[in-house]
N, C-alpha and C positions, 0 to 999 in steps of 0.2 A: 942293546945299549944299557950298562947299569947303572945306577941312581946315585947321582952322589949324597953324601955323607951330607952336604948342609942341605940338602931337600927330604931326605928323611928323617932331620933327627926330630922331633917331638916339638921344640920351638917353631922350625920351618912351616910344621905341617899344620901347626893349629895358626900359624898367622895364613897359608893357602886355606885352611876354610874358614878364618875371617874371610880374606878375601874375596870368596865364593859370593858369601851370606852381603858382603858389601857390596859386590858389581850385583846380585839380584834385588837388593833393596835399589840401588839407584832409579830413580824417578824417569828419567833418560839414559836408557840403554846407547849412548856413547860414551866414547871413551875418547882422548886427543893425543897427541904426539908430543916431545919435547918438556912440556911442562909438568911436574906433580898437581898442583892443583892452581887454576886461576879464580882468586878470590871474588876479581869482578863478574865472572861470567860463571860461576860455579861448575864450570867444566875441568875432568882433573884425565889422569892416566891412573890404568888400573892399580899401582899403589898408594895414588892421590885416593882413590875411592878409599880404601882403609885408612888413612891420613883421616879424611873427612867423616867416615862413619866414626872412628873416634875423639872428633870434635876440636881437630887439629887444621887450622886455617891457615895457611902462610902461603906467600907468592915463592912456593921454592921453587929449584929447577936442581933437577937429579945430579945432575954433574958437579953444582957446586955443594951441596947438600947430604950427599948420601951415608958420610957417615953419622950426620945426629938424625936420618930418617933410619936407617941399622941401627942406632941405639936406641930412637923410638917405639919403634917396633918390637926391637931385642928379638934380631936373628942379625946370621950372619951377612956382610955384604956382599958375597958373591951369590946368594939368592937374589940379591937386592939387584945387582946385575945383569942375571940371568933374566928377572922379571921385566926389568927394562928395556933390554936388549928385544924380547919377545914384544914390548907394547910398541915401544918406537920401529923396529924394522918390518914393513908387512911385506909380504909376497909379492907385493905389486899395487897398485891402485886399490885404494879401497876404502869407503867412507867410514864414518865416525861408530856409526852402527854395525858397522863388518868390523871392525877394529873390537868393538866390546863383543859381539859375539865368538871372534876368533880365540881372545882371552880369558873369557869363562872357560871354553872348551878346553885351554891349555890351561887354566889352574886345573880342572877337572879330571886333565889326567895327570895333575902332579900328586893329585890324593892319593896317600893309603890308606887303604880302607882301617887298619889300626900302626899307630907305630909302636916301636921298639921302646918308647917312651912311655908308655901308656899304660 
């Protein structure tokens, strides 16, 4: 299968190794479903973690949001989709710690080792 255009281009790839560098800085290795980030309980989903590592707080929720967290960011929104697609749908049952581990692993093969960018 090959790689679409919004996940390798140079923007994509350097917001996936924030995101790496964000889900391994997390304090608690979970991740949660549905929400970007809950300001009460400082639990977010893996683009809430980049949200939050750069110091961006808000009770969003991806659905109604996504395009000022695409401009945030500054990539395009069908990464923004794809990633959430990935956070929220799992395989099957699986806790908050399977969830952040399942998502490292899928930023970590959305890496190239250099882009075309670069």
């Amino acid at each position: 299968m090959s790689r679409s255009e919004y996940v390798d281009n140079g923007r994509s790839q350097a917001m996936l190794l924030e995101m790496a560098a964000a889900l391994d800085a997390m304090p608690s290795k979970e991740l949660i479903a549905d929400v970007l980030v809950n300001p009460d309980s400082g639990k977010c989903c893996a683009l809430g973690a980049v949200l939050l590592a750069r110091g961006v707080v808000r009770p969003w929720r991806f659905q109604d949001d996504r395009g000022s967290v695409a401009e945030i960011l500054d990539v395009d929104e069908r990464l923004l989709n794809m990633i959430e697609d990935m956070n929220d749908e799992n395989p099957g049952p699986e806790t908050t710690a399977e969830r952040w581990t399942r998502m490292r692993a899928w930023v970590a093969q959305q890496r190239k080792e250099t882009t075309d960018d670069e």
